[in-house]
N, C-alpha and C positions, 0 to 999 in steps of 0.2 A: 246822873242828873235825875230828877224827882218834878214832876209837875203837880204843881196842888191849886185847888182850888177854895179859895180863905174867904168867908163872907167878914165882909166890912162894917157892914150897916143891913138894917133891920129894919123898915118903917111900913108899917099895917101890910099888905101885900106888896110892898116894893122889897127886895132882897140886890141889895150891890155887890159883887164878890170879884179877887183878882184872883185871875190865872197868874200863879207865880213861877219859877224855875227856883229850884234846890240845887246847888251843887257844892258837892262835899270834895277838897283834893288835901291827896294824901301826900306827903317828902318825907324821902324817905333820905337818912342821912349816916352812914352807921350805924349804931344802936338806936339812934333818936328817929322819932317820929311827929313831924308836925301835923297838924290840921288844921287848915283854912277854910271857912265856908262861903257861898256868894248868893245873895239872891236877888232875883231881877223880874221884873213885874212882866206880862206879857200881853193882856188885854186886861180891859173892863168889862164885867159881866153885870147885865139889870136883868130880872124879873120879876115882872108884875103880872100878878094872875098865874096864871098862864103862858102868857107870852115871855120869852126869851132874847134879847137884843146885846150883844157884844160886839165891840168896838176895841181899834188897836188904840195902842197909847196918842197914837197921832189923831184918834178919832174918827179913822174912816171905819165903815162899817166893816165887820169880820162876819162870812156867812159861817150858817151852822155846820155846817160840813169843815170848815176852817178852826171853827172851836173844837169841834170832835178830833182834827188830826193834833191837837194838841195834846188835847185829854178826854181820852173816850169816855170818861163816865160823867164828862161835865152836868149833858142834861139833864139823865139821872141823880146827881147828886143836889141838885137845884129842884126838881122834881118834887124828891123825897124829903123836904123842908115841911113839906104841909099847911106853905102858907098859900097853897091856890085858892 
C-alpha cells in the first residue's frame, strides 16, 4: 500500500489535494501472474497561504496530527509548492 498525495486544483494561493491509497495485489497462478490495482481517496486536503485544513470524505474535520499519521510528509509537500 502507497499513500500519495495528488493536487487537484490550483487557484492563486488555494492548493485542493487528495490523500489517496495505492494498492498494487499480486495472484499468483502457476506460471501466470496477475495484477490488479485499487485506489481509494482518503481525505481532502485545502491550502491557502499558509494555513492547512483537511477534512475526511464525510467532511468532518481531520486534525493535523491525523493527516500526518497518514502521510508524514503531507505538510511538507504542501509547504514546498511555493504558493504561500
Amino acid at each position: 500500500m502507497k499513500v500519495v498525495l495528488e493536487t487537484q486544483l490550483v487557484l492563486g494561493k488555494t492548493i485542493v489535494a487528495a490523500l489517496v491509497r495505492n494498492v498494487v495485489h499480486e495472484h499468483h497462478s502457476g506460471n501466470h501472474v496477475a495484477v490488479i490495482g485499487d485506489r481509494s481517496p482518503l481525505a481532502v486536503v485545502i491550502k491557502v497561504g499558509d494555513q492547512i485544513d483537511a477534512f475526511t470524505l464525510q467532511g468532518e474535520p481531520l486534525a493535523i496530527s491525523q493527516l500526518k499519521a497518514l502521510y508524514p510528509d503531507a505538510i511538507a509537500a504542501l509547504m514546498s509548492t511555493g504558493l504561500s
